[in-house]
C-alpha positions as CSV (number, residue, x, y, z in Angstrom):
1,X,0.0,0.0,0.0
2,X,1.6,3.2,-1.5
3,X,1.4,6.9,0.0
4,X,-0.5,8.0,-3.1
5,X,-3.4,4.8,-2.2
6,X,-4.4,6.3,0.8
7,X,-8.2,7.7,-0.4
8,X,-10.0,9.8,1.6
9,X,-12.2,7.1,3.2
10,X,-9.3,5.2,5.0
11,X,-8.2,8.7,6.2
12,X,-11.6,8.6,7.7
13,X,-11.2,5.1,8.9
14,X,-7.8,6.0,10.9
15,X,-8.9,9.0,12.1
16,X,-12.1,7.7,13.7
17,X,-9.9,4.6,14.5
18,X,-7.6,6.7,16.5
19,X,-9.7,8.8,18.3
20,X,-7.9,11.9,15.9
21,X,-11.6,13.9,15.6
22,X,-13.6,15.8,17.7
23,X,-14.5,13.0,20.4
24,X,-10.8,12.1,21.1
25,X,-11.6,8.8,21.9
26,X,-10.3,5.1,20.2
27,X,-12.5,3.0,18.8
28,X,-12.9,-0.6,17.9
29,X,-14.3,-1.3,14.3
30,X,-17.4,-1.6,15.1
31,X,-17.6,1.7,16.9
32,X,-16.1,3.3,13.3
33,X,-18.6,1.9,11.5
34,X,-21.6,3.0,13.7
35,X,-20.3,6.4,13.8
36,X,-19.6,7.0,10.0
37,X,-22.0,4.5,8.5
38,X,-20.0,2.8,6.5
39,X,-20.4,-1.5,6.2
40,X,-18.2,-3.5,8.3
41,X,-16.5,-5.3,5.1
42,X,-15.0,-1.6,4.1
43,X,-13.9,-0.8,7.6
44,X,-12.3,-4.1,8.0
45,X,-10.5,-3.2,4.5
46,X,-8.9,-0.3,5.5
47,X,-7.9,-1.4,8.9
48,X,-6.4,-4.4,7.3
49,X,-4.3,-2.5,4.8
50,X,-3.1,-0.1,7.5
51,X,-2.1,-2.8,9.4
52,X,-0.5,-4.6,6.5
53,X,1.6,-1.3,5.9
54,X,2.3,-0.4,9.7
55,X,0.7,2.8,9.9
56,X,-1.4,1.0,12.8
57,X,-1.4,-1.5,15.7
58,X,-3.2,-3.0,17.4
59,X,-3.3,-1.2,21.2
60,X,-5.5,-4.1,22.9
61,X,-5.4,-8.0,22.2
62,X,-8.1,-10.4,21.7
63,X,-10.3,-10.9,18.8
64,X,-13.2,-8.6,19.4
65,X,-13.7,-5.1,21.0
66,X,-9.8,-4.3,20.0
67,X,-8.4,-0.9,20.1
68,X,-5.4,0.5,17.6
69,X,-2.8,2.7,18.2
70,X,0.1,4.6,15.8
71,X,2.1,1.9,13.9
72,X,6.1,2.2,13.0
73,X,4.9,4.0,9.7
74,X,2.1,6.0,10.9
75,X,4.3,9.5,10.1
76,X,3.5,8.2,6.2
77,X,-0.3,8.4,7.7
78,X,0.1,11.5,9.1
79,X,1.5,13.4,6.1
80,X,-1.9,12.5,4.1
81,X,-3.9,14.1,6.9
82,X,-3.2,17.7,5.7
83,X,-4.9,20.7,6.9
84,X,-8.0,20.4,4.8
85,X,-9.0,17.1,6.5
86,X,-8.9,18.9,10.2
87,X,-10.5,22.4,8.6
88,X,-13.8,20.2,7.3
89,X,-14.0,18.4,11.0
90,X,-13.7,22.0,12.6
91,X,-16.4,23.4,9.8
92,X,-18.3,19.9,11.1
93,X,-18.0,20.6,14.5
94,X,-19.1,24.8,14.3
95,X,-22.0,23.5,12.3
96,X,-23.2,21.2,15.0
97,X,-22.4,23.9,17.3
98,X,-24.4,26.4,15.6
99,X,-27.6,24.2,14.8
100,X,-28.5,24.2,18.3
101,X,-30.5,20.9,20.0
102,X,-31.1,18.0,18.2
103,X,-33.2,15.2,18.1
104,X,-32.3,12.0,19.9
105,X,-31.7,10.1,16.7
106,X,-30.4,13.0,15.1
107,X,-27.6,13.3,18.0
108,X,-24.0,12.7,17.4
109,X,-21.9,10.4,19.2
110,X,-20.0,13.0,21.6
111,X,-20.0,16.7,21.6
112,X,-18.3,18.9,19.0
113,X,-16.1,20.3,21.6
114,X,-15.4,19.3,25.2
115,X,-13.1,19.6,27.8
116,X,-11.8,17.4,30.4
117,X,-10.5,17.6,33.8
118,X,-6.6,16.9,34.7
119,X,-5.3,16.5,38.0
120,X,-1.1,17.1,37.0
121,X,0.6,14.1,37.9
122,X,-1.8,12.4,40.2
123,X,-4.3,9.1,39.7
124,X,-7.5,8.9,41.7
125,X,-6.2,6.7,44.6
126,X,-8.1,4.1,46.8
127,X,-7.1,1.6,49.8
128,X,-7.3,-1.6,49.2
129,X,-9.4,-3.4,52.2
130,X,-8.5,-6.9,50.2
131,X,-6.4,-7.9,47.5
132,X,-7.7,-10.1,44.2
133,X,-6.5,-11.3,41.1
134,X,-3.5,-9.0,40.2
135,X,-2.2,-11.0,37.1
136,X,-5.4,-12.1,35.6
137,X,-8.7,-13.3,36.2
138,X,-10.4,-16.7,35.8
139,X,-14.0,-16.5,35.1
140,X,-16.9,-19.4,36.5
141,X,-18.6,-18.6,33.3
142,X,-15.9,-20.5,30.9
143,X,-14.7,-17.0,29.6
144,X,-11.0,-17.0,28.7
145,X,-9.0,-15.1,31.5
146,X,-9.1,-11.6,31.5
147,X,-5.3,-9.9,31.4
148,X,-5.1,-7.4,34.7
149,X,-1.3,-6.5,35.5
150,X,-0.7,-9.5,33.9
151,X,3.4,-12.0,34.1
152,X,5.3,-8.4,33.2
153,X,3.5,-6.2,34.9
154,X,5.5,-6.1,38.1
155,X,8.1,-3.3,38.6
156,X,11.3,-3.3,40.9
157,X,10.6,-3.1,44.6
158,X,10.1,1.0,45.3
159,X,11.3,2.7,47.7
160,X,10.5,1.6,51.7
161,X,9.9,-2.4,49.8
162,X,7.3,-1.4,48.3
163,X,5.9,-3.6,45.6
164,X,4.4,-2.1,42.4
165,X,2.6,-3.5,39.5
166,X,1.3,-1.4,36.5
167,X,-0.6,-1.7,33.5
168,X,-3.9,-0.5,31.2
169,X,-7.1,-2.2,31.4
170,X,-9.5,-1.8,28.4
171,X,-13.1,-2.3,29.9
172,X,-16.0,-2.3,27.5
173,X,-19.1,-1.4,27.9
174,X,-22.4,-0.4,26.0
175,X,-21.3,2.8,25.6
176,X,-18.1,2.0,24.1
177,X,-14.6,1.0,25.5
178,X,-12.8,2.9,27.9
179,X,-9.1,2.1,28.8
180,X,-7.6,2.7,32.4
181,X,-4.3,3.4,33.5
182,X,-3.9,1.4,37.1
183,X,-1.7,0.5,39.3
184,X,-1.2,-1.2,42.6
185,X,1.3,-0.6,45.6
186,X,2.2,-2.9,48.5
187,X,3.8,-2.0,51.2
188,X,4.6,-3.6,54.9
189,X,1.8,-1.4,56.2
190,X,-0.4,-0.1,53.2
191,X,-2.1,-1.1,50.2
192,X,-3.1,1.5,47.7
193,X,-4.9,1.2,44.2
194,X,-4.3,3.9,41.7
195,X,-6.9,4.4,38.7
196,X,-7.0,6.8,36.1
197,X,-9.4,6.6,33.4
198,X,-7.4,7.9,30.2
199,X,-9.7,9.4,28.4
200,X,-10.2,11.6,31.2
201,X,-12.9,13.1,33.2
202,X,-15.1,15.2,30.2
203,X,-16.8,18.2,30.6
204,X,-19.7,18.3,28.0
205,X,-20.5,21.9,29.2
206,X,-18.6,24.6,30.4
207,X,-20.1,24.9,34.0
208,X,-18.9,26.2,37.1
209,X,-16.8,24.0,39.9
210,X,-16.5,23.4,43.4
211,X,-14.2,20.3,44.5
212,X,-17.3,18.3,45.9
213,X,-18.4,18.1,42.1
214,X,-14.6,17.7,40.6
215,X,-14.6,14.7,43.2
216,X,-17.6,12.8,41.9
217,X,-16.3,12.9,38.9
218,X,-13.1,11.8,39.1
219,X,-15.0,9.1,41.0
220,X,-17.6,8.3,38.5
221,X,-14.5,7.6,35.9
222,X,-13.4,5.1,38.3
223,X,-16.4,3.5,39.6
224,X,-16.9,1.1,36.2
225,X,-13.4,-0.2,36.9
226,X,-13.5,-0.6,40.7
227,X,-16.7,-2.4,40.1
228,X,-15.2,-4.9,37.9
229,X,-12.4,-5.4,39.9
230,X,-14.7,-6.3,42.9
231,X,-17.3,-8.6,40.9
232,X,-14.4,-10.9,39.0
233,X,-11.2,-10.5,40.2
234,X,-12.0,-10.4,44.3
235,X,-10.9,-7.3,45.4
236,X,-12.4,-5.0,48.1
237,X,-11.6,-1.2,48.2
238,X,-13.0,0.7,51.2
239,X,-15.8,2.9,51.0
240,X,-17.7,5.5,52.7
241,X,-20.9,6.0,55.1
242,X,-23.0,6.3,51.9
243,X,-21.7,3.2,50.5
244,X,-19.5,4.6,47.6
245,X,-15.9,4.3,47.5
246,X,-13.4,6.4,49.8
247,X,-11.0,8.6,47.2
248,X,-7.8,9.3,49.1
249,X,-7.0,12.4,47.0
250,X,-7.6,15.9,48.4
251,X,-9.0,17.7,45.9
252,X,-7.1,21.6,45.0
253,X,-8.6,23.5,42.7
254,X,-5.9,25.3,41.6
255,X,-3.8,22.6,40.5
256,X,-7.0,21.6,37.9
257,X,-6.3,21.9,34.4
258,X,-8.4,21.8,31.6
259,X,-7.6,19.6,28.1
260,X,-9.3,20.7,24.8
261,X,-10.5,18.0,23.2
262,X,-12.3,18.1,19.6
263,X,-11.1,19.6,16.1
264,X,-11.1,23.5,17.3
265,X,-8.4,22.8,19.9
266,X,-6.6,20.7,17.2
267,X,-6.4,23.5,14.9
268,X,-5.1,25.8,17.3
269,X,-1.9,23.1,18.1
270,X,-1.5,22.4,14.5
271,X,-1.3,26.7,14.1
272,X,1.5,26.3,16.9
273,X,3.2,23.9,15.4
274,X,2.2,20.6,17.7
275,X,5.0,21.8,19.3
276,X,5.1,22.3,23.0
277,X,3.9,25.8,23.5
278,X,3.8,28.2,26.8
279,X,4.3,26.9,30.4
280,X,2.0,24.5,32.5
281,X,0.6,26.3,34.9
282,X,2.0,29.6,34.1
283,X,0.0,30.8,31.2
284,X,-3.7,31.0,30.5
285,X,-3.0,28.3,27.7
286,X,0.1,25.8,27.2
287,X,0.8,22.6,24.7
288,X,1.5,20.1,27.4
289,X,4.5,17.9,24.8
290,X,4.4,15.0,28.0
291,X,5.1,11.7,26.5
292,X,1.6,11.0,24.4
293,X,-0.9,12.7,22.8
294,X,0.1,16.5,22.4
295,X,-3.0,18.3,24.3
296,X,-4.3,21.8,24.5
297,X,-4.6,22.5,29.0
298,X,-5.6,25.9,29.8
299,X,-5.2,26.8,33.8
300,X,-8.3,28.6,34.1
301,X,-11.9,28.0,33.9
302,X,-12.3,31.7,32.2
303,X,-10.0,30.7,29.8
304,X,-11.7,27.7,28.8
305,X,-15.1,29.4,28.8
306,X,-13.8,31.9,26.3
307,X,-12.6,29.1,23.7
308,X,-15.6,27.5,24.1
309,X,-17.4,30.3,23.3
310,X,-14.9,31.2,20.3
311,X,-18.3,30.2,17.7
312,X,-21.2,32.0,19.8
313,X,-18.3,35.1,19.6
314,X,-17.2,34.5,16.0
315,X,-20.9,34.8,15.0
316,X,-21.6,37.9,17.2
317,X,-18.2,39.7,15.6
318,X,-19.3,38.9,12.2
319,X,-23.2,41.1,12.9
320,X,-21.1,43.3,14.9
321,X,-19.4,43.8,11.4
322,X,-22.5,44.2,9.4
323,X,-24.0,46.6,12.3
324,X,-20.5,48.9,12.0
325,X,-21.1,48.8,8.0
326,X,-24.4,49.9,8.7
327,X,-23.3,52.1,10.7
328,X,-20.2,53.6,8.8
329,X,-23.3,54.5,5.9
330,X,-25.3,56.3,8.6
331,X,-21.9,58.7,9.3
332,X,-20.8,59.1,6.2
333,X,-24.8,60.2,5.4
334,X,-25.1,62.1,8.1
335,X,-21.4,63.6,7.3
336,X,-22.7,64.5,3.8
337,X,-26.0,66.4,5.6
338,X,-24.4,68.1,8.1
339,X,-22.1,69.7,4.9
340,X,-25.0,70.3,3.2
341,X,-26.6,72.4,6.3
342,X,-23.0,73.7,7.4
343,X,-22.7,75.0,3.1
344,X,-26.7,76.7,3.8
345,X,-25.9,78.0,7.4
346,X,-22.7,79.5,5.4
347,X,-25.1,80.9,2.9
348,X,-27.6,82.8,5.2
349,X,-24.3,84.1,7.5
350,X,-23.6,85.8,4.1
351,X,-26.9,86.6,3.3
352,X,-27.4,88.1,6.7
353,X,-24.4,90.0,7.1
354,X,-25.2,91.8,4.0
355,X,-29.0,92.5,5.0
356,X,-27.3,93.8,8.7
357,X,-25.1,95.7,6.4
358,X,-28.3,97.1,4.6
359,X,-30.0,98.2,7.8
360,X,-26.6,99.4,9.5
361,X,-26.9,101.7,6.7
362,X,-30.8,102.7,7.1
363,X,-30.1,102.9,10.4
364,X,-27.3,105.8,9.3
365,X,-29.6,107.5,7.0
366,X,-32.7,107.8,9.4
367,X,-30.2,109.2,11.5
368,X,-29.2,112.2,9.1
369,X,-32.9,112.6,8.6
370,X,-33.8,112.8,12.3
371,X,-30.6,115.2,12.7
372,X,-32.2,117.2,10.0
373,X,-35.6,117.1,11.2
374,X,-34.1,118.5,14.7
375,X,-32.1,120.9,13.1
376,X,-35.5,122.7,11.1
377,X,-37.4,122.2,14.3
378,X,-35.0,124.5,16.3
379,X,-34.8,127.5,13.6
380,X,-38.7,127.1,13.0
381,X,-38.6,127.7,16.6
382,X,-36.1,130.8,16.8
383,X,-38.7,132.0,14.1
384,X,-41.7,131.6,15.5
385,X,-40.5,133.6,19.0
386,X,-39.0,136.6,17.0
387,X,-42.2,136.7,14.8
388,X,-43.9,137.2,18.3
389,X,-42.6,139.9,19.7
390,X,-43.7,141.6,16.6
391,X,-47.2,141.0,15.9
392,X,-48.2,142.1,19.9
393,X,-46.7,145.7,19.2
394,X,-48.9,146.4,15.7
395,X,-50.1,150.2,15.8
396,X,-52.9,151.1,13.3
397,X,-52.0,154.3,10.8
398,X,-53.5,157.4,10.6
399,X,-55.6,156.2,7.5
400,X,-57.0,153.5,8.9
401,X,-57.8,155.5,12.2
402,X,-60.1,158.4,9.7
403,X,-61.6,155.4,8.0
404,X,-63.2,154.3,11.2
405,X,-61.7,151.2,11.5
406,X,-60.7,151.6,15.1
407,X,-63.0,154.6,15.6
């Protein structure tokens, strides 16, 4: 099987065979072909061929509910998953986002985005009341024996002679396989399980947390495989008043971090580079490089919040956009109006200085005339007294005296 034979449906297969999409979770092949639809005879193909060229393995033995992992050659793999693959399973993912609820049988396998809950370098632990099985099981029911720690799973004494094993468990389940990190630790004077479910503890909703709530579910991860553990392999872990097993851990929220999981967190490694980026703990967001799967933590609830949130924001800048281009019209319109009335105000300041002009002028005129009209009133005045004086002293002549005027 050549590099150039690798079609887009065994991309598919791999991806969704490796737990490389927006779920981040392995799958067996029956899992693939439930979630992309496609016949058990083409999944079985690909897987096949892939297997055949070592660009998988298989991560689980047995002949049915197996898991698969990165083969020798899965670089070769890798190079035919370019950036168009992951930018359709991000567009996938923002248009599930954006539709809103769905249907029951309309609903996808896992959410488009999700985040899950790390405790830094610490497994959910639990004492150990009685020890079981610890290499493998034998079951009543003619089963063949389940693998636990299994012949290799015992390390070098640790320190104080303890007594280690370690291993992962794949338990299945009806809603799909989940695979558990455990260990166990004797000592002279303690026995202590450790469990971490590796998929980790997922948040399908951003919502606020106290460490009652982190606790329950750390301890819902663990229950399924404490359960087993107790019903086939004879083990006892203790438990509390309630009834429900006793976690050791204490519980700090500060040391909680949060892992991205789904195609919008994988875009934003692959645009660093996959390459370990900023400082656990330090930063708001980091690449944690630890040995396995690359993973986008953020140290902050806020933080995660606002990734999450990156579609609902997206969607809000892009009619924020539209409003401002709206709005940019209404400026420039109302720029071009308040020119037009500034252009008439200028106008009527013109017109209106002249017409002040005008009656400045009037004003000057009427002035003169009044002046004028003073001026005549005084000398008609002067007149009229000297004309006085003459008119009282009027003597009649001699004529007019014979003609018996004033006789």
């Amino acid at each position: 099987m050549s590099e150039q034979e690798l079609s887009p449906e065994c991309i598919r297969v791999a991806v969704l065979l490796l737990g490389l999409d927006r779920d981040g979770l392995q799958r067996t092949q029956s899992e693939v072909c439930k979630h992309s639809g496609m016949s058990k005879s083409a999944v079985s193909k690909h897987v096949a061929r892939m297997m055949e060229s070592e660009y998988i393995c298989k991560a689980t033995m047995g002949r049915q509910n197996v898991l698969y992992d990165k083969g020798k050659r899965y670089s070769i793999l890798e190079s035919q998953m370019d950036l168009k693959v992951m930018t359709n399973m991000v567009i996938e993912a923002m248009n599930s986002l954006n539709r809103g609820p769905v249907t029951t049988s309309a609903k996808s396998d896992g959410p488009p985005m999700a985040v899950k809950l790390h405790i830094p370098g610490s497994s959910c632990r639990f004492k150990v009341l009685k020890e079981g099985c610890i290499e493998e099981t034998q079951f009543k029911d003619g089963f063949p024996p389940q693998q636990i720690f299994g012949k290799n799973g015992k390390r070098k004494s640790g320190l104080r002679g303890s007594e280690d094993w370690d291993g992962i468990f794949s338990l299945a389940s009806e809603k799909g396989t989940h695979r558990y990190s455990i260990r166990y630790q004797r000592t002279k004077n303690n026995r202590t399980f450790y469990v971490d479910e590796m998929e980790g503890v997922m948040m399908t909703k951003y919502e606020s947390l106290d460490k009652e709530i982190v606790r329950r579910k750390f301890l819902a991860s663990c229950f399924p495989m404490l359960a087993w553990l107790e019903k086939h392999a004879g083990w006892e872990f203790e438990k509390d008043d309630t009834g429900n097993y006793l976690m050791l851990n204490e519980i700090r929220l500060d040391r909680i971090h949060f892992v991205g999981v789904g195609p919008v967190f994988d875009l934003m490694m692959e645009c660093c580079g996959n390459k370990k980026f900023g400082v656990s703990g330090e930063t708001g967001a980091w690449i944690d490089a630890s040995p396995g799967h690359n993973e986008m933590e953020f140290g902050s609830q806020e933080y995660v919040a606002s990734v999450i949130a990156l579609p609902g924001t997206t969607s809000d800048v892009r009619r924020m956009s539209g409003d401002l281009d709206e709005m940019r019209s209404d400026i420039e319109r109302t720029k071009a109006e308040h020119e037009a009335m500034l252009a008439k105000v200028n106008s009527m300041g013109l017109i209106l200085g002249k017409t002040v002009d005008a009656l400045h002028d009037t004003v000057k005129v009427v002035g003169t005339i009044a002046e004028a009209q003073n001026t005549a009133v005084k000398e008609l005045s002067v007149n009229v007294a000297n004309n006085n004086g003459t008119v009282n002293r009027y003597v009649p002549s001699d004529d007019e005296k014979c003609r018996g005027m004033f006789g």
